[in-house]
PATORLO-367781 format. One record per atom (N, C-alpha, C, CB): residue in three letters; residue number from 1; atom name; y, z, x. Coordinates in nm, 3 decimals, padded with zeros to 5 digits, always signed. Each point is the difference from the previous one (the first is absolute). Glycine has a CB too. Layout:
BEGIN
 residuo num atomo       y       z       x
     ALA NUM    CA       Y       Z       X
...
REM end
This chain:
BEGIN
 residuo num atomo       y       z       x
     UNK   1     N +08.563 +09.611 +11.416
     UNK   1    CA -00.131 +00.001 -00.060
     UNK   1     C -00.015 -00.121 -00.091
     UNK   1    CB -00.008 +00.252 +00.013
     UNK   2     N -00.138 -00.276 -00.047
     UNK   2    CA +00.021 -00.145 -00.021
     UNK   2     C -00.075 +00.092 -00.176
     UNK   2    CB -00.034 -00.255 +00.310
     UNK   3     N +00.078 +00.112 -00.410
     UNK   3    CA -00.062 +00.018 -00.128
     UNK   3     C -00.108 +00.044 -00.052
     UNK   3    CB +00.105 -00.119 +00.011
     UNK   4     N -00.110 +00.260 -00.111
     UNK   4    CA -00.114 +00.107 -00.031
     UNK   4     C -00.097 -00.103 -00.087
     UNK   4    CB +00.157 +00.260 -00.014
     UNK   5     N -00.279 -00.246 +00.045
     UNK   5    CA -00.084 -00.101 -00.119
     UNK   5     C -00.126 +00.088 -00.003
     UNK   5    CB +00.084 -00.278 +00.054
     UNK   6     N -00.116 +00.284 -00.200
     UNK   6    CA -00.134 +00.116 -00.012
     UNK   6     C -00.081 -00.112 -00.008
     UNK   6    CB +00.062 +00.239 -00.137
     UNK   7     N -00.207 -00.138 +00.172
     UNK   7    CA -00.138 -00.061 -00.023
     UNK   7     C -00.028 -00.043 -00.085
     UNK   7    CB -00.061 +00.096 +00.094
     UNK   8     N -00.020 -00.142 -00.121
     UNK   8    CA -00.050 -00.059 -00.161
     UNK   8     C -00.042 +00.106 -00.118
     UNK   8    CB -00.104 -00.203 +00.135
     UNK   9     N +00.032 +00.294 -00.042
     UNK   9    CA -00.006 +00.154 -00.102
     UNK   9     C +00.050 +00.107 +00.086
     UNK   9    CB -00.223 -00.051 -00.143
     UNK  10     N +00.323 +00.131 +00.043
     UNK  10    CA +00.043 +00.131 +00.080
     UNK  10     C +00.153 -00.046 +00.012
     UNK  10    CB -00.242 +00.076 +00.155
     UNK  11     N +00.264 +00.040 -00.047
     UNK  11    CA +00.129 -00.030 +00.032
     UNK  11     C +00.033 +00.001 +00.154
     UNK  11    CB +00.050 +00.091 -00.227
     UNK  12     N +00.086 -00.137 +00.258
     UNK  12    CA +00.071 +00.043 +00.130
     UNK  12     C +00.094 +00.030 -00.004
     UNK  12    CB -00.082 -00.094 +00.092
     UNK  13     N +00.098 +00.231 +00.007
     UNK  13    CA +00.140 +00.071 +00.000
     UNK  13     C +00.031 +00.013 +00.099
     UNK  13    CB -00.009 +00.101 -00.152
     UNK  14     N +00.154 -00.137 +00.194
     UNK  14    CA +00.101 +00.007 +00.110
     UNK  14     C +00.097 +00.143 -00.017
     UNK  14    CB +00.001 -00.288 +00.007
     UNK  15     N +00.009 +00.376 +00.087
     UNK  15    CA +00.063 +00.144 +00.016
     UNK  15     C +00.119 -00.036 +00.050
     UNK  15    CB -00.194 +00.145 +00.045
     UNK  16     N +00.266 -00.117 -00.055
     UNK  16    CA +00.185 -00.006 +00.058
     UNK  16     C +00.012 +00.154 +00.044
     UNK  16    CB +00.141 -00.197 -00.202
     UNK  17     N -00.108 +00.236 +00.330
     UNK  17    CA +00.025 +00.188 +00.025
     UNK  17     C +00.149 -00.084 +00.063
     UNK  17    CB -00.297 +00.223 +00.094
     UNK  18     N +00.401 -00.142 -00.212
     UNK  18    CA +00.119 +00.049 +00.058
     UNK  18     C +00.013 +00.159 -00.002
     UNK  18    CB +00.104 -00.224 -00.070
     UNK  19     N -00.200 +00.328 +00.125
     UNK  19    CA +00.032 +00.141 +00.021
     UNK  19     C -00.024 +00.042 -00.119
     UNK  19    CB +00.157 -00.003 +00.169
     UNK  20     N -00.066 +00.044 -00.217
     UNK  20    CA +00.027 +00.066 -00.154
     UNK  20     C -00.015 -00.099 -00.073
     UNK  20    CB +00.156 +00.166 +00.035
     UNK  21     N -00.228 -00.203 -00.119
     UNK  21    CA +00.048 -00.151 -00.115
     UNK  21     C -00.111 -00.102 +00.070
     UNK  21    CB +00.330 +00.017 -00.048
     UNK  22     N -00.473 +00.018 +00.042
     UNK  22    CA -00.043 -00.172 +00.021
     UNK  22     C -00.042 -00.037 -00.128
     UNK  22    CB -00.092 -00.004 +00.242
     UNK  23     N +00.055 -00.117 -00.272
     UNK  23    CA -00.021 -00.087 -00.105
     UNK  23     C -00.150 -00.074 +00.054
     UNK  23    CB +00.293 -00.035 -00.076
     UNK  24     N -00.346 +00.007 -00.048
     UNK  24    CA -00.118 -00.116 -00.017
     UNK  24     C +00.010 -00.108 -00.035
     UNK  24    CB -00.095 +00.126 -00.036
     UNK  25     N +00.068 -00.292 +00.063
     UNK  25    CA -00.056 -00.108 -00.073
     UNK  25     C -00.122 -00.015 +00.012
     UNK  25    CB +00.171 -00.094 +00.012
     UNK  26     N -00.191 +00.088 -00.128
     UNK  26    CA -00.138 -00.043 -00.042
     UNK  26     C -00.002 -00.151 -00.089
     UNK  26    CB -00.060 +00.280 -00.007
     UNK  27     N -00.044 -00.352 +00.082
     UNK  27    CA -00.041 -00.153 -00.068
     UNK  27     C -00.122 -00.013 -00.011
     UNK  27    CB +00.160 -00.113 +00.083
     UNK  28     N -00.178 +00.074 -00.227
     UNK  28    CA -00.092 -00.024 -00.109
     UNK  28     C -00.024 -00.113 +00.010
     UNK  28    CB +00.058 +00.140 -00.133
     UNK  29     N -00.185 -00.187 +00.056
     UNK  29    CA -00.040 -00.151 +00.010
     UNK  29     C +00.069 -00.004 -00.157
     UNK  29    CB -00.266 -00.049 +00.186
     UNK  30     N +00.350 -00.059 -00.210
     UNK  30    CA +00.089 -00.048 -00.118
     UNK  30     C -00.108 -00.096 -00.080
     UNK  30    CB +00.260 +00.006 +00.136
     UNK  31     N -00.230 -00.038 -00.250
     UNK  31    CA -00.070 -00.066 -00.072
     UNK  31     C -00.028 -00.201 +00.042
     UNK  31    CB +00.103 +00.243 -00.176
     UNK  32     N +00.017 -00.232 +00.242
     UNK  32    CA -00.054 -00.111 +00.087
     UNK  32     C +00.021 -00.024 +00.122
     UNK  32    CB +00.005 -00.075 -00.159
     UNK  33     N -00.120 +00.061 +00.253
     UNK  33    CA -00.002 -00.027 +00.115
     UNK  33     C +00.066 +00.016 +00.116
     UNK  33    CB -00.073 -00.087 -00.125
     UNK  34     N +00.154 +00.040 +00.117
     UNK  34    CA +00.157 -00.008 +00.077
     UNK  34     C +00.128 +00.089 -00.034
     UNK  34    CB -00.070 -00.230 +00.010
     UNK  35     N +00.024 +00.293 -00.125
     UNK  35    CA +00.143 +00.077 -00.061
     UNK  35     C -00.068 +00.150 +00.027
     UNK  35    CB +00.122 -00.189 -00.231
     UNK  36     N -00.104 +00.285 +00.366
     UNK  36    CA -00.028 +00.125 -00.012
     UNK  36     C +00.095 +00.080 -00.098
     UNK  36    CB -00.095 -00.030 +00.227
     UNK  37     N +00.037 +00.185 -00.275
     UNK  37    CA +00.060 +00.064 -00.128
     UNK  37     C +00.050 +00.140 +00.092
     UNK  37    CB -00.181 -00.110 -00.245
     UNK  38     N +00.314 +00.148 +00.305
     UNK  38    CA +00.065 +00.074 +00.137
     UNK  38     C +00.057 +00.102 -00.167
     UNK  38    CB +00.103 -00.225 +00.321
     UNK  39     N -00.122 +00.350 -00.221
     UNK  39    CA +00.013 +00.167 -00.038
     UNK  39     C +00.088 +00.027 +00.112
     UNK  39    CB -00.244 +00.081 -00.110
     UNK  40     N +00.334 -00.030 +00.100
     UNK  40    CA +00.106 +00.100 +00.083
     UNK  40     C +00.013 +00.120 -00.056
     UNK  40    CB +00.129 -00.170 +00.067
     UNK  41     N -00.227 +00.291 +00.031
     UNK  41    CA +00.021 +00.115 -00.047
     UNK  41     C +00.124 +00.063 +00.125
     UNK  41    CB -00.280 +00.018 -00.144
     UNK  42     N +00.369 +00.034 +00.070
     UNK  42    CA +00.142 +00.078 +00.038
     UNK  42     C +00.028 -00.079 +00.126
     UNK  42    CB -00.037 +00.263 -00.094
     UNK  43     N +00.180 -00.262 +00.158
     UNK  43    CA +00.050 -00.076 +00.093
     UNK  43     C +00.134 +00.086 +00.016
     UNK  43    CB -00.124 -00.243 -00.055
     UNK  44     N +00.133 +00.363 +00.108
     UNK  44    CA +00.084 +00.070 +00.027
     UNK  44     C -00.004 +00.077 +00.113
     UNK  44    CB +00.021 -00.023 -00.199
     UNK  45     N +00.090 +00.055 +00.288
     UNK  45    CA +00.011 +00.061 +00.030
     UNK  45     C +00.061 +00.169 +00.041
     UNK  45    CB -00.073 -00.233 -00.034
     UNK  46     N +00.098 +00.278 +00.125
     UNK  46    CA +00.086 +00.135 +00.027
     UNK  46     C +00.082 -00.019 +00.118
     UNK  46    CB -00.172 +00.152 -00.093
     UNK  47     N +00.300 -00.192 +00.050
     UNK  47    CA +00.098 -00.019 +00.144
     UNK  47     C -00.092 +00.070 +00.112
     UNK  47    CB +00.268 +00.021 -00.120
     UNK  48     N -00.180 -00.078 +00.254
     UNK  48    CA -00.072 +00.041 +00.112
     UNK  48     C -00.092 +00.028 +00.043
     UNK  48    CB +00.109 +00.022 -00.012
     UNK  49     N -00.273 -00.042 -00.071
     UNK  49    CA -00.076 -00.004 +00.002
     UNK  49     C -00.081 -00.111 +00.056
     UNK  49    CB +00.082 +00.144 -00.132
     UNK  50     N -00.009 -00.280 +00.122
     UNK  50    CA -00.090 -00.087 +00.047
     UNK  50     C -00.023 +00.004 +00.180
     UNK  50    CB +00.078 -00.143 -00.237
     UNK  51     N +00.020 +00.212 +00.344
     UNK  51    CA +00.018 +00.046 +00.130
     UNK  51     C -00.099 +00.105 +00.082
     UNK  51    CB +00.221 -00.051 -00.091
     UNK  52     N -00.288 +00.093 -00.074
     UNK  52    CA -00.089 +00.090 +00.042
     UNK  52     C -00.186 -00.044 +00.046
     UNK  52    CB +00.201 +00.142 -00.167
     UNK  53     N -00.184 -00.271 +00.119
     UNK  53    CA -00.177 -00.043 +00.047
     UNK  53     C +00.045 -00.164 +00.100
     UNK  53    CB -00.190 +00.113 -00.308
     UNK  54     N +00.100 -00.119 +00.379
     UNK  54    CA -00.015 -00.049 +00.102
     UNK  54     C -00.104 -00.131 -00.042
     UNK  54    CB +00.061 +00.241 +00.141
     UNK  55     N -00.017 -00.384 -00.134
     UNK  55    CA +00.151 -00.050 +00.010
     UNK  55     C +00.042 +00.055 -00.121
     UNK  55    CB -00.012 -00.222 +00.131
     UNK  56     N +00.140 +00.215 -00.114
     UNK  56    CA +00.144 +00.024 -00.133
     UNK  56     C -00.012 -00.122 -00.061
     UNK  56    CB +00.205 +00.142 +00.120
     UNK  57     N -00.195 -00.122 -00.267
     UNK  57    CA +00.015 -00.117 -00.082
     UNK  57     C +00.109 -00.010 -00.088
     UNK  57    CB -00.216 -00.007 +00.015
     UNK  58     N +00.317 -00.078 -00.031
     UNK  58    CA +00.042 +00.056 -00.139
     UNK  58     C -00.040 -00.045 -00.139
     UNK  58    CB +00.167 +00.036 +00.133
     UNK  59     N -00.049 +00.025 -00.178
     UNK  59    CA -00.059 -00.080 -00.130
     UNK  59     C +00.039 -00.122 -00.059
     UNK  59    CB -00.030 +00.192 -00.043
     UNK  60     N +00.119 -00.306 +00.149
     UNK  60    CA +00.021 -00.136 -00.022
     UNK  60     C -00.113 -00.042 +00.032
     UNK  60    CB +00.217 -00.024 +00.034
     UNK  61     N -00.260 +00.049 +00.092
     UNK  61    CA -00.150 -00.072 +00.050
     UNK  61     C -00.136 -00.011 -00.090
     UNK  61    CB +00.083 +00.095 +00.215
     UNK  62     N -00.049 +00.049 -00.316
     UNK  62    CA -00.127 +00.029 -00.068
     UNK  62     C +00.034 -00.098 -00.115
     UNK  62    CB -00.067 +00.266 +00.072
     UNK  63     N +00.248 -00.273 -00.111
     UNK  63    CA -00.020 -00.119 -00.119
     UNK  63     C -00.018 -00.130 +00.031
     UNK  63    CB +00.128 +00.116 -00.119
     UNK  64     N -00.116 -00.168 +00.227
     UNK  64    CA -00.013 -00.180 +00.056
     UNK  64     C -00.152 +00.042 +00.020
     UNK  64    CB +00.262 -00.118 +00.162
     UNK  65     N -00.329 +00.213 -00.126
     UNK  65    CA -00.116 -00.030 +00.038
     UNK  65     C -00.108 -00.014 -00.153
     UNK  65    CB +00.071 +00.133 +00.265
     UNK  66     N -00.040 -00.014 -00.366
     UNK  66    CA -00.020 -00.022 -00.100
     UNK  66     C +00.036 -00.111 -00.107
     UNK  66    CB -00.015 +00.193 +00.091
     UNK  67     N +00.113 -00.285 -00.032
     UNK  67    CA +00.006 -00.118 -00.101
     UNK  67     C -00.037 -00.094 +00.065
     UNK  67    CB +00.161 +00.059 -00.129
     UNK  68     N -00.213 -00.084 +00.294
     UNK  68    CA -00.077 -00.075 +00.031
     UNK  68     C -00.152 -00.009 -00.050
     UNK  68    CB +00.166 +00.021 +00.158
     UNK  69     N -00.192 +00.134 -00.171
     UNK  69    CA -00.181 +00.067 +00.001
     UNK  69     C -00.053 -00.084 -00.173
     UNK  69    CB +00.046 +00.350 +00.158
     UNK  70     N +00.112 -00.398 -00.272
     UNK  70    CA -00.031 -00.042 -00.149
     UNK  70     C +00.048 -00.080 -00.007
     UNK  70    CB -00.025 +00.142 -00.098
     UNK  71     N +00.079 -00.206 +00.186
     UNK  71    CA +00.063 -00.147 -00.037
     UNK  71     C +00.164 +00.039 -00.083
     UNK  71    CB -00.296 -00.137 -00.048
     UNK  72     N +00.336 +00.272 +00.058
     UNK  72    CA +00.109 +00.015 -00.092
     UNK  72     C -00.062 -00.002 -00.156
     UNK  72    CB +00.171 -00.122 +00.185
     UNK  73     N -00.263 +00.152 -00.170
     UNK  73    CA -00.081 +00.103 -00.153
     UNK  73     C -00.053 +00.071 -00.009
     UNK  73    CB -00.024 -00.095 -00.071
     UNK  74     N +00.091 +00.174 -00.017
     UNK  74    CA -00.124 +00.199 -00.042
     UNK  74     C -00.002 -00.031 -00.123
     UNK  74    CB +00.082 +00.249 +00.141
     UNK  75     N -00.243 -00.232 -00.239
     UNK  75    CA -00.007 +00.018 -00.116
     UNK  75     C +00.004 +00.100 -00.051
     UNK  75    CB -00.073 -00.139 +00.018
     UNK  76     N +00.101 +00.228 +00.055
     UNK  76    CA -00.017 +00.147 +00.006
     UNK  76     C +00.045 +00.067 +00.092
     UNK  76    CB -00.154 -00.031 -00.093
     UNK  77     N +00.272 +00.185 +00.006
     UNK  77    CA +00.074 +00.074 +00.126
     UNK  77     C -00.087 +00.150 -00.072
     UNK  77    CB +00.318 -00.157 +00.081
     UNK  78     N -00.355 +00.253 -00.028
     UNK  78    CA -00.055 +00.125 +00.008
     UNK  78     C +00.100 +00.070 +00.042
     UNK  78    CB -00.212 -00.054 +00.035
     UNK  79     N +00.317 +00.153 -00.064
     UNK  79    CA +00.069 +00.112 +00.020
     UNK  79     C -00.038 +00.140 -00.017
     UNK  79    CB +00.125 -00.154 -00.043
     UNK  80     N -00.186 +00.206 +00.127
     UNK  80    CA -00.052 +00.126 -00.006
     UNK  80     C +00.110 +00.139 +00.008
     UNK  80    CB -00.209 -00.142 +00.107
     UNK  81     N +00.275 +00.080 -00.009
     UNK  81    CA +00.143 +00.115 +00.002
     UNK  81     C +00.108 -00.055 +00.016
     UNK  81    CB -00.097 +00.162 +00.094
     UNK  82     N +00.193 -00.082 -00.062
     UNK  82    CA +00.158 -00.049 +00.037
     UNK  82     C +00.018 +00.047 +00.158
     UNK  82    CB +00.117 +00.041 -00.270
     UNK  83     N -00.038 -00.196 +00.366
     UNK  83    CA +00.092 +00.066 +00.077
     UNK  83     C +00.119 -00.033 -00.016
     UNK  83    CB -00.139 +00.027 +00.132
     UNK  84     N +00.232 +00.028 +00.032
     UNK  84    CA +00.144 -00.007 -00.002
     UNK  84     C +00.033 -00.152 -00.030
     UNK  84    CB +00.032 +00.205 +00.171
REM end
């Protein structure tokens, strides 16, 4: 997937489904131009869970894909619960 960039107003959010455990990025328009402001809500999963949706993802793919989607930046992590 290629790099998340929000609109000028509002936002855009990218869904990650590993089964049990998907996660959100969301990108904001940043105070300047070129610098989006990236939210990561939860990024966990539940063993053996990712086998269960069609394609299977894991959760290496979801982190290279997620540090492609920010350039390797979150200004922000959201933890709503705990997994394993």
């Amino acid at each position: 997937m290629a790099r998340l960039l929000p609109p000028r107003s509002g936002v855009t959010v990218r869904m990650y489904r590993l089964g049990h455990g998907d996660c959100f990025l969301l990108a904001f328009a940043g105070t300047r131009k070129d610098t989006p402001y990236y939210v990561l809500i939860d990024c966990g999963y539940k063993p053996g869970s990712p086998g269960k949706i069609d394609p299977a993802r894991t959760i290496d793919e979801v982190v290279d894909d997620l540090h492609e989607a920010c350039g390797g930046t979150l200004d922000l992590v959201i933890l709503t619960h705990e997994h394993q």
